[in-house]
Kinemage of the C-alpha trace (Angstrom):
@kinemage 1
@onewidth
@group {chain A} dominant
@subgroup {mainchain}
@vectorlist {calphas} color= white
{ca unk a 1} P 101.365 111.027 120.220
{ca unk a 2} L 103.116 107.895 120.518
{ca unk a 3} L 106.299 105.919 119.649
{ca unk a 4} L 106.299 102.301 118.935
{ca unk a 5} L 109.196 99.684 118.170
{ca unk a 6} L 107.164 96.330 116.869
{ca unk a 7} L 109.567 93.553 116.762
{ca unk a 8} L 108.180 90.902 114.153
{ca unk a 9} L 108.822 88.307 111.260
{ca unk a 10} L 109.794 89.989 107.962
{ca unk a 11} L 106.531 88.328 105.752
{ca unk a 12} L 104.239 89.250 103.234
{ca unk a 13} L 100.895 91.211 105.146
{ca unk a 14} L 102.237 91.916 108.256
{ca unk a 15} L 102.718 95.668 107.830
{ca unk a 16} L 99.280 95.444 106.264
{ca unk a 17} L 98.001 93.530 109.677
{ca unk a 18} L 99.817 95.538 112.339
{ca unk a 19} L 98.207 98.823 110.178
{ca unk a 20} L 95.171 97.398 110.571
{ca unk a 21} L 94.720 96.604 113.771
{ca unk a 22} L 95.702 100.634 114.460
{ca unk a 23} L 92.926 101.542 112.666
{ca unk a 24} L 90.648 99.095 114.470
{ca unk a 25} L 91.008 101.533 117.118
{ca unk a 26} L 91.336 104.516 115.688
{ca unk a 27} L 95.314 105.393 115.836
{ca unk a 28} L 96.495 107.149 113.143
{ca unk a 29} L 100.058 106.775 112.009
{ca unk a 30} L 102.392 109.927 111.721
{ca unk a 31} L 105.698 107.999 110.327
{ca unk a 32} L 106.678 104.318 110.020
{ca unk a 33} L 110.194 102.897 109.413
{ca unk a 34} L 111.413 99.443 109.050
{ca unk a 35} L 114.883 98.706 109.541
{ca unk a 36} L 116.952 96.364 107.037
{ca unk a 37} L 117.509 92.935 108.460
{ca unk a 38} L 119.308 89.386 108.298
{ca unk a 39} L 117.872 86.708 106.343
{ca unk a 40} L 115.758 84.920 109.008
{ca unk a 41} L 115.929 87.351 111.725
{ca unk a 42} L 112.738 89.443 113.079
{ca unk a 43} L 112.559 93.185 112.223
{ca unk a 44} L 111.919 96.393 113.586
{ca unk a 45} L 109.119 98.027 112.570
{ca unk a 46} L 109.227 102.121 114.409
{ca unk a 47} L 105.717 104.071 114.681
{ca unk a 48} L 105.139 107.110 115.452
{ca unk a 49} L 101.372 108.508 115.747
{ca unk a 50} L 99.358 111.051 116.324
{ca unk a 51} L 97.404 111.898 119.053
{ca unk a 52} L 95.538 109.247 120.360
{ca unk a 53} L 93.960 108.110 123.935
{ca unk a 54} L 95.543 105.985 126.209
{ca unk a 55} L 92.440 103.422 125.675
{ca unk a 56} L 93.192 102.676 122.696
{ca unk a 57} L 96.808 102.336 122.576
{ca unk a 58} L 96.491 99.820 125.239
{ca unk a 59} L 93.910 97.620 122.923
{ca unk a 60} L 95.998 98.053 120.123
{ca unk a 61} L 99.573 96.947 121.474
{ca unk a 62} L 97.900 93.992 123.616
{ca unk a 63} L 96.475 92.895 120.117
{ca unk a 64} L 98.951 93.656 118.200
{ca unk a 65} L 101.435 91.498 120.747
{ca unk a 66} L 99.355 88.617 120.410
{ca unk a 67} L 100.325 88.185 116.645
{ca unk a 68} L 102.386 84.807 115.650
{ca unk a 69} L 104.706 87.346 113.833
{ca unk a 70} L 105.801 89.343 116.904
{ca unk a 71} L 108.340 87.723 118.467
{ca unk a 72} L 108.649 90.135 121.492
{ca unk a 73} L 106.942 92.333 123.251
{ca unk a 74} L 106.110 95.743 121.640
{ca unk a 75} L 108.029 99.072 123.190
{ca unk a 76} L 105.774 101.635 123.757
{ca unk a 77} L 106.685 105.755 124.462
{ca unk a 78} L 103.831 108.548 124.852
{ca unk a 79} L 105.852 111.716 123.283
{ca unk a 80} L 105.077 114.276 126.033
{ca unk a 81} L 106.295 117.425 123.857
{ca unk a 82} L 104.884 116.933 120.143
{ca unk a 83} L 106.178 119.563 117.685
């Protein structure tokens, strides 16, 4: 499992994009949360997934950081003890 922090522009579809593009490669999310923010300012959007290879997580986050509406680069954490 894995932990993501996506950093990205609070607008229509891009939950729905960012989702996507997990699925693309086969990543299954566990949890999301998406912290309140200031009008104009980028959000965080947390992940946390299940089990999923390396491989992909690598495709996903390199595609994912190429979106418009991420504004930095996405923090990634493999979870080394799931429950």
């Amino acid at each position: 499992p894995y932990y993501f922090r996506i950093t990205a522009l609070d607008k229509p579809g891009v939950l729905s994009v960012i989702t996507g593009i997990f699925g693309k490669y086969g990543i299954s999310i566990r949890s999301m949360m998406q912290q309140e923010r200031d009008d104009n300012e980028p959000v965080y959007i947390v992940f946390r997934t299940h089990r999923a290879t390396e491989g992909a997580i690598v495709k996903a986050i390199a595609e994912i950081d190429e979106l418009d509406v991420c504004t930095v680069p996405t923090v990634k954490i493999r979870l080394l003890n799931p429950e």
